[in-house]
Structures are given as C-alpha cells and as structure tokens.
TORLOKE-939648 format. One record per residue (C-alpha): residue number from 1; x, y, z. Coordinates in pm, whole numbers, plus 50000, padded with zeros to 5 digits. Layout:
N
ATOM    nr       u       v       w
ATOM   NUM       X       Y       Z
...
This chain:
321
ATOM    nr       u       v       w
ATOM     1   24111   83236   65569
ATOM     2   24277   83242   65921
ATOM     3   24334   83570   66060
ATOM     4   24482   83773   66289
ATOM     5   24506   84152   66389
ATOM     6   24714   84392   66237
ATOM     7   25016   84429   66404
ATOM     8   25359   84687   66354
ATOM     9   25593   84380   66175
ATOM    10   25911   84583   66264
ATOM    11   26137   84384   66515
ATOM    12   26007   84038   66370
ATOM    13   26314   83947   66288
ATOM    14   26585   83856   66587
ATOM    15   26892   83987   66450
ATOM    16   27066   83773   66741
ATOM    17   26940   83415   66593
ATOM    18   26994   83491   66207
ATOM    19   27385   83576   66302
ATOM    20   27405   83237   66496
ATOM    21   27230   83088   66220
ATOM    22   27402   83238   65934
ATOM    23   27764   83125   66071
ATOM    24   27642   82768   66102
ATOM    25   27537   82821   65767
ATOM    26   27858   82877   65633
ATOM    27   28071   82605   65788
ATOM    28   27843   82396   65541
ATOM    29   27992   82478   65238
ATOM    30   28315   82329   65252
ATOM    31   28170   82060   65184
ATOM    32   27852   82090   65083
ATOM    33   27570   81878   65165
ATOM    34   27281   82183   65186
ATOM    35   27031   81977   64945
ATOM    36   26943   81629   64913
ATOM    37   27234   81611   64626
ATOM    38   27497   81620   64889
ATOM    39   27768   81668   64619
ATOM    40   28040   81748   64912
ATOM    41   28228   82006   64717
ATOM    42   28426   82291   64897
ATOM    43   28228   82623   64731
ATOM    44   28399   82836   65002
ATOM    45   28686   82727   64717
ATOM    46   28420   82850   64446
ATOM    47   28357   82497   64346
ATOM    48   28013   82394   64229
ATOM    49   27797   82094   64270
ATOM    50   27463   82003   64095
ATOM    51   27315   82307   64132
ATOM    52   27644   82511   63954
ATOM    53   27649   82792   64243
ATOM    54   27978   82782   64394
ATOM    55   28051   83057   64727
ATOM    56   27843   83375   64630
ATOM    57   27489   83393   64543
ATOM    58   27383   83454   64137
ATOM    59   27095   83654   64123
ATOM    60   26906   83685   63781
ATOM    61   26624   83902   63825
ATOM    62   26435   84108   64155
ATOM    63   26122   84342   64158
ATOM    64   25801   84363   64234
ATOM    65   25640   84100   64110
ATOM    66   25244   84103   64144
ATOM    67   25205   83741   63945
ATOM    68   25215   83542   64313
ATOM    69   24918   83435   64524
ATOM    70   24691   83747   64612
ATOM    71   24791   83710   65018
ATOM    72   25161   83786   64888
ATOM    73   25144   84018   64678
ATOM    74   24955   84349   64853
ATOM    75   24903   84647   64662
ATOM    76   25258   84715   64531
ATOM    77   25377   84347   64465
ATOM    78   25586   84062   64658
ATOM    79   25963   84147   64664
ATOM    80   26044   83869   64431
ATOM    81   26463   83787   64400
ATOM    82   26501   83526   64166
ATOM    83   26801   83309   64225
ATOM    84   27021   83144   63919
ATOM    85   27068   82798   63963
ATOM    86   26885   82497   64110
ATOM    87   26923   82187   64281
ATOM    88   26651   81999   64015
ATOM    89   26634   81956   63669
ATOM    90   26240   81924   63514
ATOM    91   26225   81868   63183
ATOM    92   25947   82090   63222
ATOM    93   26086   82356   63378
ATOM    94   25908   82726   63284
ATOM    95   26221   82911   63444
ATOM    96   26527   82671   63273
ATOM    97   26685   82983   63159
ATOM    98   26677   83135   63542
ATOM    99   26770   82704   63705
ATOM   100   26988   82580   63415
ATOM   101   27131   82749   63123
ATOM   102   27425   82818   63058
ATOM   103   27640   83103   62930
ATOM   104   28032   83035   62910
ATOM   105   28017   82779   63096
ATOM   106   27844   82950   63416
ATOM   107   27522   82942   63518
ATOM   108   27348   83303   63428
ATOM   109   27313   83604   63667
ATOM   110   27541   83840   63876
ATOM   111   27707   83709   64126
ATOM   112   27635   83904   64460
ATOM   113   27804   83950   64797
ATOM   114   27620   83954   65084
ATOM   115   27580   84327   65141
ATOM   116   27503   84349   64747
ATOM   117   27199   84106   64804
ATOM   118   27106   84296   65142
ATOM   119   27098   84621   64957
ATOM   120   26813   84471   64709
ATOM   121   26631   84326   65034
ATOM   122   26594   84712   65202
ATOM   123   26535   84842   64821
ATOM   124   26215   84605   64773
ATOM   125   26112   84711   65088
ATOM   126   26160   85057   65008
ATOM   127   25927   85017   64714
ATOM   128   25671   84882   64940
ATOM   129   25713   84526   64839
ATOM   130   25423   84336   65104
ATOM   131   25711   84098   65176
ATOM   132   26100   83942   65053
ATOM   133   26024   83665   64801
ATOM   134   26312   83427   64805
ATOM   135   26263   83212   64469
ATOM   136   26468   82895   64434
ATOM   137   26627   82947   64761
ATOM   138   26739   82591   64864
ATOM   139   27109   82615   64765
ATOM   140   27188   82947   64840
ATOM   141   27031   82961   65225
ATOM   142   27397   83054   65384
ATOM   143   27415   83354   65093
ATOM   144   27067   83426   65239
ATOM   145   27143   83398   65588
ATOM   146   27438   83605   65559
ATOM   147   27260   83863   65383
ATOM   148   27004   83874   65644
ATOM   149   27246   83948   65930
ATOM   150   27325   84272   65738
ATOM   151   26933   84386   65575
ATOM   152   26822   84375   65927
ATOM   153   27078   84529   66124
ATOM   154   26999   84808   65851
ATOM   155   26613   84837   65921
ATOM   156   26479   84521   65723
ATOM   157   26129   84474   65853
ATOM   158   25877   84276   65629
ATOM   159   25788   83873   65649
ATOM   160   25993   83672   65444
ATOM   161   25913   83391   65203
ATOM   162   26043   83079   65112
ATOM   163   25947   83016   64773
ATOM   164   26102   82634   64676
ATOM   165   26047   82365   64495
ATOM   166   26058   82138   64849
ATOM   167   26382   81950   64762
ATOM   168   26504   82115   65114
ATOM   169   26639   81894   65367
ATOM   170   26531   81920   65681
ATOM   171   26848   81985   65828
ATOM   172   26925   82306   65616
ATOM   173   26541   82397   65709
ATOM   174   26570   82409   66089
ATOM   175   26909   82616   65984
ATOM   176   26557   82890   65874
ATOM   177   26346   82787   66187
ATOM   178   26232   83142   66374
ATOM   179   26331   83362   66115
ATOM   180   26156   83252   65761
ATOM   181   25773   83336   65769
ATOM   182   25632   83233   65521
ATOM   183   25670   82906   65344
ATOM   184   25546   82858   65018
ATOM   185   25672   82467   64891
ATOM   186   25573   82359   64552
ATOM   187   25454   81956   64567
ATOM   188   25556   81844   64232
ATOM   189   25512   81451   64200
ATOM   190   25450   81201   64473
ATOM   191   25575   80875   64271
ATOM   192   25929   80821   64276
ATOM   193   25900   80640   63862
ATOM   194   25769   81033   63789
ATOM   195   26044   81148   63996
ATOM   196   26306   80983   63838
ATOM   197   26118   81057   63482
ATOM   198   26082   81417   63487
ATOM   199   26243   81566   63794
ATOM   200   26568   81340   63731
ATOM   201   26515   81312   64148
ATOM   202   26373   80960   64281
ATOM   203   26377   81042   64623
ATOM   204   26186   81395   64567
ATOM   205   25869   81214   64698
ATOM   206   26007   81148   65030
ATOM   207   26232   81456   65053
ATOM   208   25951   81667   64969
ATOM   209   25717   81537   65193
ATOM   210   25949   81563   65494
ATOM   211   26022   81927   65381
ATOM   212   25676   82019   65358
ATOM   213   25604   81854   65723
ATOM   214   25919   82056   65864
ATOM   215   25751   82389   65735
ATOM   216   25493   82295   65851
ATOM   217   25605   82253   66204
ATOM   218   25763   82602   66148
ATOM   219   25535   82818   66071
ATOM   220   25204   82693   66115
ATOM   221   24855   82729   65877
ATOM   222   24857   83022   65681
ATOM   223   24737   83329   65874
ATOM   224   24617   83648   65742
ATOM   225   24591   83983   65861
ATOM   226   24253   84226   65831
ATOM   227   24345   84314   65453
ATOM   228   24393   83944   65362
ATOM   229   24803   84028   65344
ATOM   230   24956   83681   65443
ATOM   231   25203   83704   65771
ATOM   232   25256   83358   65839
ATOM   233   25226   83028   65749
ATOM   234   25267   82817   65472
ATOM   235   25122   82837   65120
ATOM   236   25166   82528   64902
ATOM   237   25124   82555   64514
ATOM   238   25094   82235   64309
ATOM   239   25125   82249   63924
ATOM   240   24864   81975   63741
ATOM   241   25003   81772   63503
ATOM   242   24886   81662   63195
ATOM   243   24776   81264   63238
ATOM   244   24837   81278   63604
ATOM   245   24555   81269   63800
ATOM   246   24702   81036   64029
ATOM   247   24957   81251   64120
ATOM   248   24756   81533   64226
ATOM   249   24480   81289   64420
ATOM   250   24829   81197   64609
ATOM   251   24938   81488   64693
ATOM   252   24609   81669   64817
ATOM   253   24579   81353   65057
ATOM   254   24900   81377   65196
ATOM   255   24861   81799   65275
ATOM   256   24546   81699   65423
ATOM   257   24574   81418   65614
ATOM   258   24940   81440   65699
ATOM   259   25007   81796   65712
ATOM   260   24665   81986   65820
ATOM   261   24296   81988   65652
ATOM   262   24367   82405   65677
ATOM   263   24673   82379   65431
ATOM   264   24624   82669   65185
ATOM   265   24662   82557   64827
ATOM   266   24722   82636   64500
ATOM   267   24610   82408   64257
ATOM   268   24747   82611   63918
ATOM   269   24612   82512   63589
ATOM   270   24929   82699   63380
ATOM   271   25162   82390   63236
ATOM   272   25252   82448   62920
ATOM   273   25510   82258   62745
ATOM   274   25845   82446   62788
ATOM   275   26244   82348   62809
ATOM   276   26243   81987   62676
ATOM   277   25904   81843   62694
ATOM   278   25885   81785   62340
ATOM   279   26112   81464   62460
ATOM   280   25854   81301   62671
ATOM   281   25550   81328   62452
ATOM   282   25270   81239   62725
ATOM   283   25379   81557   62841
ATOM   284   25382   81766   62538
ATOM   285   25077   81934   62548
ATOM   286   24891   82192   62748
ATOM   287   24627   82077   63001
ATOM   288   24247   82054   62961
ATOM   289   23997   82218   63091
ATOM   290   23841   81937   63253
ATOM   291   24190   81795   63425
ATOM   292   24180   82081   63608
ATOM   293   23805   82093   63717
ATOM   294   23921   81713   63791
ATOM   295   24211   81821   64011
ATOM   296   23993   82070   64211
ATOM   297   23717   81845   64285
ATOM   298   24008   81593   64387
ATOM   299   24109   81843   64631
ATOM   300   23792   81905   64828
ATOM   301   23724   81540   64825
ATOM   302   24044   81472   65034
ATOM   303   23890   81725   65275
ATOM   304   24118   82068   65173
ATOM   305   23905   82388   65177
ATOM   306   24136   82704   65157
ATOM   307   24246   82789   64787
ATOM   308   24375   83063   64611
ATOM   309   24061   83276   64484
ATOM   310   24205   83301   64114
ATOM   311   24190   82951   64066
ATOM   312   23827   82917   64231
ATOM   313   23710   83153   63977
ATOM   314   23883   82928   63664
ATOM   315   23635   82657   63837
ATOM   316   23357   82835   63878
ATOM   317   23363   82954   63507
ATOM   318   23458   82643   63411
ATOM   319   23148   82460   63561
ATOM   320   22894   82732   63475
ATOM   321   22953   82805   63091
C-alpha cells in the first residue's frame, strides 16, 4: 500500500477555495442540474427533483461507524453522515429506507442548515473520527460545500471522503477539486441493459466511468500514512452480483487499464436480496462462495493488486478449506 510520512493534517483544507466553491455551488440550484438527472427544478424554492431533496440537506443518521474499509476507519471509526435521499433507484438497494422511502410524503431525515451539519462535522472530529465520511453525497454537494465554509473556519481538520455511488458529473466534481481527499466511488454495472434493469439509469456506465476518471485525476492512488490510515486517494468498492461475472471482469479492466493498475479495490462479497429484488428473480438470492473466489481471481487477472485485507482473507479461507 502506497505510503507516505506522517504529517500534522491541520490547515489541509483552504478555507479561501471551499467559500469560492461553495457560492458557485449554490447558484446551481435554481435550477438544478447537479447529477446526471438534470431535473432543472428551482430547490432554492424548496422544490425537489429525482432525488426528493429540495434546498437544505436531510440527514438520517452520523457516528462513528467502524464497518468501512480498514484505511478509513482508524481506531475510533470513520465519521460517517449518512444523507437521505439519492439520485438512483436499485432495486437492490441495502440502504432504500436511508435513498428512498417515504414518510408523509418526504423523504426521511432532519433537515439541516448549514451550521447544523457543520456542528456534526467538528463533533465527529471531536470523537476522534480518522476522517468526515460523506455517504450519498452527490445531490447535496452545495449543502456540503456550504457547510464546509463554516466546520473549517471553526477548526475542522481531518481528510474528507466522498463516499458515492459514481453517478457524479464531472462538472459538480471539479466544483470538489482541492478540497475532497478521499474518493471512495462504488462501480456498480458497466452494461447499460443492467443499467437500465436494476439501476433504472442507462447512462450510469458512461457517467460512472467518467466520474471515476475525474477522481481519479483529483486525488491520485490511494496513499497511506505509517499506521496504514488512508490520507489520499481514491478507494473504489464494487458489490458482486449474483449471475454477473461479466460485469465485474468489466469493471476490474476498466480501473486497471483506464484508471491505474494501483487502484485500491474492494471487491465485497455482501449482496443479499433487499428492497425489491424479489421482482427480478435472477437476482433473488445471495451470492456463492465460488462467484466471489471467481470475481477475485478476475481481478488480479486484469492486472489489479491492492485490495482491502478483509476480503483477501474471505479468499484465502475460501481456497484453503
């Protein structure tokens, strides 16, 4: 894993670019076009698009959460702040109830102004939280930005992570570019029919790919300091699929042939079926033992070498027993 020495992380942040940043932010949402939906609705008016946030940030959840990769998480968790709402809609999904549902007629969580959401940034890092986890950030990156401007006028210090499903245009991307340090994209599908199918998103293929290659540009490989805490870089998780093997092959070429042979991965073996799977019945069912083994060996074979240790250790067992 890349490394580099240990270094005092306060002052990363240039308080300077996320104001200039976070005002071009905001002239966006009049009329919105933040995510590849481009619904063009005016949520400065509280209107909402696809993703059913309208001018403030919901936020559903926030903690410590120590169920990330071990480079985010450090010895007292990654500073995990779920956002409600989403710009995709998987059948699949293992979070619906944080991305979709419903409750009178609004999407669920608290609604949060910008010093609100600040206050949880310094309070994560108070609790020694290795870094600010922003989950299912792509249509609230204004909120963010905005937020931002006020955490680290107040002392805000530790790396920040982009934790998204990679249906980001690049556009609202280079809106993060200097002040987001850690990337961490999930590749989904890489056919636009499974697109369509189960992400009800055609273009995600392309979208996602350009996304990833944007982060890419960003932030670099994923580098490490002495204690294997992760400073920089980009982290990119990828959930096998039942009956998808194709999928995954595509994917693990494109991070490394198109994005870098150093791209850390996480090839996770969790799917279950969840939220309305039971509709698409190739789907319905937990994955095997040896799809996984499959996907890893896929991965190596397209030339990718860095992966998170859990996983390696599924394989191992897996091949040994």
């Amino acid at each position: 894993m890349g490394k580099r020495k240990k270094q005092d992380n306060i002052g990363m942040h240039d308080l300077g670019l996320i104001g200039e940043r976070a005002e071009q932010a905001a002239s966006h949402l009049e009329h919105c076009q933040l995510c590849p939906r481009k619904c063009g609705v005016n949520r400065l008016a509280g209107q909402v698009g696809f993703c059913g946030i309208g001018f403030r940030a919901r936020v559903f959840s926030h903690g410590p959460h120590f169920g990330e990769e071990a480079a985010l998480v450090g010895k007292k968790g990654s500073g995990a702040i779920f956002f409600s709402g989403c710009n995709l809609q998987c059948v699949f999904c293992q979070n619906f109830d944080i991305s979709m549902a419903q409750k009178n007629g609004s999407v669920q969580g608290d609604e949060l102004t910008s010093r609100e959401l600040a206050a949880i940034m310094l309070q994560l890092q108070e609790q020694g939280c290795a870094n600010i986890n922003l989950v299912t950030p792509s249509h609230v990156v204004p909120q963010i930005l905005a937020a931002l401007q006020e955490a680290v006028s107040l002392g805000l210090h530790i790396p920040l992570v982009y934790n998204t499903s990679s249906y980001d245009r690049v556009k609202t991307l280079r809106l993060l570019d200097g002040i987001i340090q850690i990337y961490m994209p999930d590749c989904k599908v890489y056919s636009e029919d499974k697109a369509a199918r189960y992400l009800q998103a055609k273009d995600y293929p392309s979208v996602m790919r350009a996304a990833v290659a944007e982060m890419h540009r960003q932030a670099g490989d994923l580098l490490c300091d002495e204690r294997g805490q992760a400073v920089r870089g980009l982290v990119v998780r990828h959930l096998v699929m039942p009956g998808m093997a194709e999928e995954t092959g595509a994917i693990m070429r494109f991070l490394a042939e198109k994005i870098s042979p150093e791209t850390f991965v996480n090839v996770m073996d969790q799917y279950h079926p969840g939220h309305r799977a039971d509709d698409y019945p190739e789907i319905n069912r937990c994955l095997e033992s040896r799809e996984f083994e499959q996907a890893m060996r896929v991965a190596r074979k397209a030339g990718l070498h860095r992966f998170e240790r859990r996983n390696i250790g599924r394989l191992l067992a897996l091949l040994t027993r």
